[in-house]
C-alpha positions in Angstrom: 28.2 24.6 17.0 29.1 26.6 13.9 27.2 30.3 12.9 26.0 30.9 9.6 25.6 34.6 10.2 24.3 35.3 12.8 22.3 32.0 12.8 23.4 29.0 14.9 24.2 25.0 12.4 24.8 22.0 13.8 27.0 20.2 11.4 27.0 16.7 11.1 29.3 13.9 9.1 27.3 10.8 8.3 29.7 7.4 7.4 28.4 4.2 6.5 27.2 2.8 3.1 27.5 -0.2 1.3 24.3 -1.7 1.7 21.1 -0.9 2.4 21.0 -2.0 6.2 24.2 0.7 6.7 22.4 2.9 4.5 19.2 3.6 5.6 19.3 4.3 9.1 22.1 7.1 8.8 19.1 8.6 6.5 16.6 7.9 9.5 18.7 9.6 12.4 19.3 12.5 9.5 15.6 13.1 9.3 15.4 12.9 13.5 18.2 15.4 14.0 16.5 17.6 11.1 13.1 17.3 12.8 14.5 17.6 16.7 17.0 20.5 16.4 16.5 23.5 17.9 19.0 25.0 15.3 19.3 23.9 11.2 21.3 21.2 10.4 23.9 20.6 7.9 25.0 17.5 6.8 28.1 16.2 4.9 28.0 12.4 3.9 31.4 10.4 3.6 31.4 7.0 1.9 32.9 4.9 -0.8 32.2 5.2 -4.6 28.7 3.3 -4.6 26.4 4.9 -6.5 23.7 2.8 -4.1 24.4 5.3 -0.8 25.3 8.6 -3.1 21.6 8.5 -4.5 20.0 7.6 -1.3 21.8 10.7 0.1 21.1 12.7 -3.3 17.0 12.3 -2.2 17.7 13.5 1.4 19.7 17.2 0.1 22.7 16.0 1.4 26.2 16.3 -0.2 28.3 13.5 -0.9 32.1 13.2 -0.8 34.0 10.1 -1.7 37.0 8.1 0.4 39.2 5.7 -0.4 38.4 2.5 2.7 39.7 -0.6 3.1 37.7 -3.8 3.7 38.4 -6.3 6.1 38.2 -10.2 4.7 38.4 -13.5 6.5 38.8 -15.0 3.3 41.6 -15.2 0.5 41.2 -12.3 -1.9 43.8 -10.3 -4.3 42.2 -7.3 -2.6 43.6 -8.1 0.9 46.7 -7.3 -0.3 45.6 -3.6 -2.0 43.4 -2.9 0.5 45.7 -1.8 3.3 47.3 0.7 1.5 43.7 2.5 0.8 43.0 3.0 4.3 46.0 5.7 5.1 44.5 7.6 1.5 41.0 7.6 3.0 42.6 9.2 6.4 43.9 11.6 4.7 40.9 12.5 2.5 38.6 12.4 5.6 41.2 14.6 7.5 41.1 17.1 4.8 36.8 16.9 4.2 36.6 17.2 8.0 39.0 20.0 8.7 37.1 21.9 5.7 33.4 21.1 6.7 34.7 20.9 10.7 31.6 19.3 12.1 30.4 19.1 15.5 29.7 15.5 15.4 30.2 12.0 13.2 27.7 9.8 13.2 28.9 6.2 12.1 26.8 2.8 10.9 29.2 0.4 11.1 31.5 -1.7 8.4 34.7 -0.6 6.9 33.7 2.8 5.5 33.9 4.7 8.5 37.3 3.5 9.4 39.2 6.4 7.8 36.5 8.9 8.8 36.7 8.2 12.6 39.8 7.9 13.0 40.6 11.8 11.5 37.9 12.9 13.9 39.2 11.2 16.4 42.8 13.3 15.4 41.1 16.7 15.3 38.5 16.0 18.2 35.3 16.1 16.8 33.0 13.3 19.0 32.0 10.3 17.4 28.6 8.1 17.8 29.0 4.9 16.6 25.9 2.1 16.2 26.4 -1.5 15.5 23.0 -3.4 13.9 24.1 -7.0 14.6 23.6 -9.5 17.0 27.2 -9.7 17.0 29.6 -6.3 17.5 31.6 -6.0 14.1 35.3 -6.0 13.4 35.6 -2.1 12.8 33.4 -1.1 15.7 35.2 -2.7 18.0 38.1 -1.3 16.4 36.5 2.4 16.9 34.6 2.1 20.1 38.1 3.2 21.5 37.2 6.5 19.6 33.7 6.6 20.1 32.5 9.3 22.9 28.7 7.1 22.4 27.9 4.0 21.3 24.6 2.7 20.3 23.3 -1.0 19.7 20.5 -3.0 18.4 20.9 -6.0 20.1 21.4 -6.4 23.6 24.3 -9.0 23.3 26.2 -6.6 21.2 26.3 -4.1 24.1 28.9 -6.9 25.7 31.9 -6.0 23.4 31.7 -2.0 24.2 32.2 -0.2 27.5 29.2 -0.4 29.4 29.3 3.6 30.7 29.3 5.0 26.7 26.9 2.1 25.2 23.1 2.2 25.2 20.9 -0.4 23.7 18.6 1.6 21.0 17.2 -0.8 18.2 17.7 -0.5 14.5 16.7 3.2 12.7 13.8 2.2 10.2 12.4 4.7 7.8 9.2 6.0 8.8 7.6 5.5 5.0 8.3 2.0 5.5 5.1 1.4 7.5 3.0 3.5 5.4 2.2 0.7 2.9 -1.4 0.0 1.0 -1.4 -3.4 0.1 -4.2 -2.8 -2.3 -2.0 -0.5 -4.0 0.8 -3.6 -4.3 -1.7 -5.3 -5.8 -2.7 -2.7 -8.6 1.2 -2.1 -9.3 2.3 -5.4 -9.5 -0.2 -6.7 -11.0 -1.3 -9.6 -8.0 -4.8 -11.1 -7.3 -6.3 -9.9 -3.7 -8.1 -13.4 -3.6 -4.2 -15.6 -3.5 -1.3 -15.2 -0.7 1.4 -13.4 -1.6 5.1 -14.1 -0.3 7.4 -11.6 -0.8 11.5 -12.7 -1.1 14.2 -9.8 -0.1 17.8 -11.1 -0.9 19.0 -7.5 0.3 19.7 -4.4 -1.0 22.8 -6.5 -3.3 20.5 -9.3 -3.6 21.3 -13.2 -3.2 22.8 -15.5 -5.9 22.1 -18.2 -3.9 19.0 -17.8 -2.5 18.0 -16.9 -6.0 18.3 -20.5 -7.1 16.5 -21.6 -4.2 13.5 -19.8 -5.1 13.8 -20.8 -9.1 13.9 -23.9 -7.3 10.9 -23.6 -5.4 8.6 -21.8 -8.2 6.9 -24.9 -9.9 5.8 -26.4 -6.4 4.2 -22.9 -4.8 3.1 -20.7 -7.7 0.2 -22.4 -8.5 -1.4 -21.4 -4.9 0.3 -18.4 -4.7 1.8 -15.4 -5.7 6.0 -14.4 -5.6 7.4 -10.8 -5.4 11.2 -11.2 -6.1 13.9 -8.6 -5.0 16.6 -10.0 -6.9 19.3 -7.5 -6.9 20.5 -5.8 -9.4 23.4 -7.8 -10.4 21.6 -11.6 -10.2 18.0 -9.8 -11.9 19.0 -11.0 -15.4 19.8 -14.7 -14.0 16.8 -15.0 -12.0 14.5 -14.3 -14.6 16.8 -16.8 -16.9 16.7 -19.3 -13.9 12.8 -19.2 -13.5 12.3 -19.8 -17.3 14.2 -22.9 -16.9 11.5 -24.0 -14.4 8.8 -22.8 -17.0 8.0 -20.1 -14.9 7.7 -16.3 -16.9 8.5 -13.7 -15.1 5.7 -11.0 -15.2 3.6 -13.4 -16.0 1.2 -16.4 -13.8 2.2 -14.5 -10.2 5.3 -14.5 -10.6 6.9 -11.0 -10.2 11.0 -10.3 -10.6 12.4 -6.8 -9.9 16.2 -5.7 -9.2 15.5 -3.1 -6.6 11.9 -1.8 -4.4 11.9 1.6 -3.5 11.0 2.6 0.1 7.2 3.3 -1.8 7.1 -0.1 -3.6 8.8 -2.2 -0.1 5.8 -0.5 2.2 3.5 -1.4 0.0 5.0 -4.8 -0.7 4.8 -5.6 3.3 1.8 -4.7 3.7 0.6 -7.1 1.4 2.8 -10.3 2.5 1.8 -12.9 3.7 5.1 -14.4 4.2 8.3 -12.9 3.8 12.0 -15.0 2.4 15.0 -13.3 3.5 18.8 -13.1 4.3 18.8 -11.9 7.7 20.6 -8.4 7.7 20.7 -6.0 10.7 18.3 -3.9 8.7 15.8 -5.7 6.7 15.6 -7.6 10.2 14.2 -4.8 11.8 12.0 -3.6 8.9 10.7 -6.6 8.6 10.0 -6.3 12.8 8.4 -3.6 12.1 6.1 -4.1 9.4 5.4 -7.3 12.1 5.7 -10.1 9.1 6.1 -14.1 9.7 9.3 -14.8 8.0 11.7 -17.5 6.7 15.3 -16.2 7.6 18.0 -17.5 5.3 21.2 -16.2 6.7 24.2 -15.4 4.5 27.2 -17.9 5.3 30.0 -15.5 4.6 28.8 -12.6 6.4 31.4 -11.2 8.7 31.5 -12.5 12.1 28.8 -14.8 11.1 26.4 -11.9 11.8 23.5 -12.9 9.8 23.7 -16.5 11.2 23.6 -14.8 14.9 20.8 -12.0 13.9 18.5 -15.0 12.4 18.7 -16.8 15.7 18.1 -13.9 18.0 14.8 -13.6 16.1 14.2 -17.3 16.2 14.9 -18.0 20.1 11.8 -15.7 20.6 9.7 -17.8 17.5 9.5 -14.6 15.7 11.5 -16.3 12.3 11.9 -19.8 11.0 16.0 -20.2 9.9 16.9 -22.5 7.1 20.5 -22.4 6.9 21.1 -22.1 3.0 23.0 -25.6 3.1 19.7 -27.2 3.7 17.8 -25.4 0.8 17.1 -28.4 -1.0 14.7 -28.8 -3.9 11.7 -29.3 -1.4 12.9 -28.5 2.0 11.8 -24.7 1.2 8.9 -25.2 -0.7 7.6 -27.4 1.9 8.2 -24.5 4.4 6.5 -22.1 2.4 3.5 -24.2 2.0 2.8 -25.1 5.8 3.3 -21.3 6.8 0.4 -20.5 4.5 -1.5 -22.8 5.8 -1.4 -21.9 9.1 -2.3 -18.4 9.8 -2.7 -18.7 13.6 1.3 -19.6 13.5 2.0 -16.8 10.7 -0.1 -14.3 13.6 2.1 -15.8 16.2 5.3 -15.5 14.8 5.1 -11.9 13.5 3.9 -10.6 16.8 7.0 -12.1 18.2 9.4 -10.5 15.7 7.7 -7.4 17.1 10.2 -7.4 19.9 13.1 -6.2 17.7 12.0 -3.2 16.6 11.9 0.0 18.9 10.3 3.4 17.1 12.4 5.1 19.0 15.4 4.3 17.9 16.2 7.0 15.6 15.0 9.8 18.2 17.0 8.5 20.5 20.6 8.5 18.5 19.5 11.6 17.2 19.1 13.6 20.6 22.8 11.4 21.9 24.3 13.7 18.8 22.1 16.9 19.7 23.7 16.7 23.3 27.2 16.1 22.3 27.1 19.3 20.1 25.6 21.5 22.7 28.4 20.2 25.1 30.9 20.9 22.6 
């Protein structure tokens, strides 16, 4: 514990970024520590050049510094072979950010950012808490946990590939603002009727080429007796758009509502006024979507790494809290047809997003926050 003064700061180094699901839960244990210290705390954020995760940390007062970090692909890419050498120049930046802000803790979400950053902490013994979101440990937390004085897990069957006497089972961190939605106020925005369903589709943070075309696909069948809410990404908005006008199908216009990116205000608002939610099945829109308590249609990504999203999506489907469509099977009228027999049966809609229920714990972000609070008061 550092002194400013004469006043006592916990310091803290936050690592993740990327995406949205590594993003916003290193912003939810931030806002726990702030709110549960006995002492201010300072934070220092290390991450990769996104603009995505230098923003989010921009609105939360916390300073950003950038590292070099290395990604790790099952599949052929020219980067494999450049990427190797970044991961000794994003040790050495981290060493030199950490030995000048000297923190008493780093708090890491997973994914190949943190790599750098945990292991100079690890070099000049500053404790590490690591949490993995997935179903299924990741590559560089198993890597870490090695390095890790605490780990924390979402999903039970992760807590298998860490040592049991350091690894605690605590949920996914979700924003609080999340569950603060007005769904009459989604209406007003967007510009929906209150008297037809809405379905909301999330294709991530990064959005979902794929799955983009799927729901092109699906526009001409459903619209007519509904309304769509597209997050399309900011890279595939333009096509999207392009894709449903080749269907006939104006965005803006006849319920049909296309946007790149929903801010934490316009996402609450958004769940609480699906009906029925479309998504990839991320760690963390998993467990926002658990709990804002909403029926779903998982479509997990096939090249996530370790198959994550294919494991989350099944978790929540063992316990009937999701319907997976693997996106092979997204034919012309395979999800159209799914879409269609959801909405018409609200008792199995109730059912299923009281059961998804089970993946979210409120406490999750109190509870990683006070493993950090006691590691810097035993430092």
């Amino acid at each position: 514990m550092a002194r400013n003064g004469d006043e006592a700061v916990i310091r803290v180094v936050l690592t993740g970024g990327l995406t949205g699901g590594h993003t916003f839960p290193l912003i939810a244990v931030a806002r726990s520590l702030r709110a549960r210290s006995r002492v201010p705390v300072d934070f220092l954020y290390l991450g990769s050049r996104g603009s995505f995760e230098r923003d989010a940390m921009d609105g939360e007062g916390i300073p950003s510094k950038r590292i070099l970090s290395g990604k790790m692909r099952r599949y052929f890419s020219i980067e494999n072979l450049i990427d190797p050498f970044k991961i000794p120049v994003g040790f050495l930046q981290s060493l030199w950010h950490l030995f000048v802000f000297m923190p008493d803790a780093v708090f890491a979400k997973g994914g190949s950012v943190p790599v750098p950053v945990c292991l100079a902490a690890w070099v000049l013994r500053i404790p590490v808490v690591l949490h993995d979101s997935d179903a299924v440990a990741g590559q560089a937390n198993r890597l870490l946990a090695r390095f890790a004085a605490r780990i924390a897990v979402a999903y039970p069957s992760a807590a298998a590939y860490f040592p049991a006497e350091k690894t605690a089972v605590t949920g996914n961190p979700v924003r609080a603002e999340l569950l603060a939605g007005d769904a009459s106020r989604a209406d007003s925005y967007f510009g929906f009727s209150s008297g037809r369903p809405l379905v909301l589709v999330l294709g991530g943070s990064l959005g979902a080429q794929s799955l983009n075309r799927a729901i092109a696909r699906m526009l001409p069948d459903v619209i007519r007796e509904t309304q769509i809410l597209h997050q399309t990404g900011e890279k595939n908005y333009a096509e999207a758009v392009a894709l449903a006008g080749e269907y006939g199908i104006k965005a803006g216009r006849d319920g049909y509502v296309a946007t790149p990116f929903l801010s934490a205000s316009e996402l609450s608002d958004a769940l609480a006024r699906a009906d029925l939610v479309i998504s990839r099945a991320g760690a963390g829109t998993v467990s926002e979507l658990a709990a804002a308590g909403k029926a779903v249609i998982l479509v997990p990504l096939p090249t996530a790494a370790n198959d994550e999203q294919r494991m989350n999506a099944y978790e929540v489907a063992r316990l009937g809290g999701a319907l997976v469509l693997e996106e092979a099977n997204l034919g012309e009228h395979m999800l159209s047809g799914k879409v269609d027999a959801l909405l018409r049966d609200p008792m199995l809609r109730a059912g299923m997003a009281e059961k998804i229920g089970a993946f979210h714990n409120p406490a999750a972000a109190d509870m990683i926050a006070e493993g950090i609070i006691s590691l810097t008061e035993n430092a």
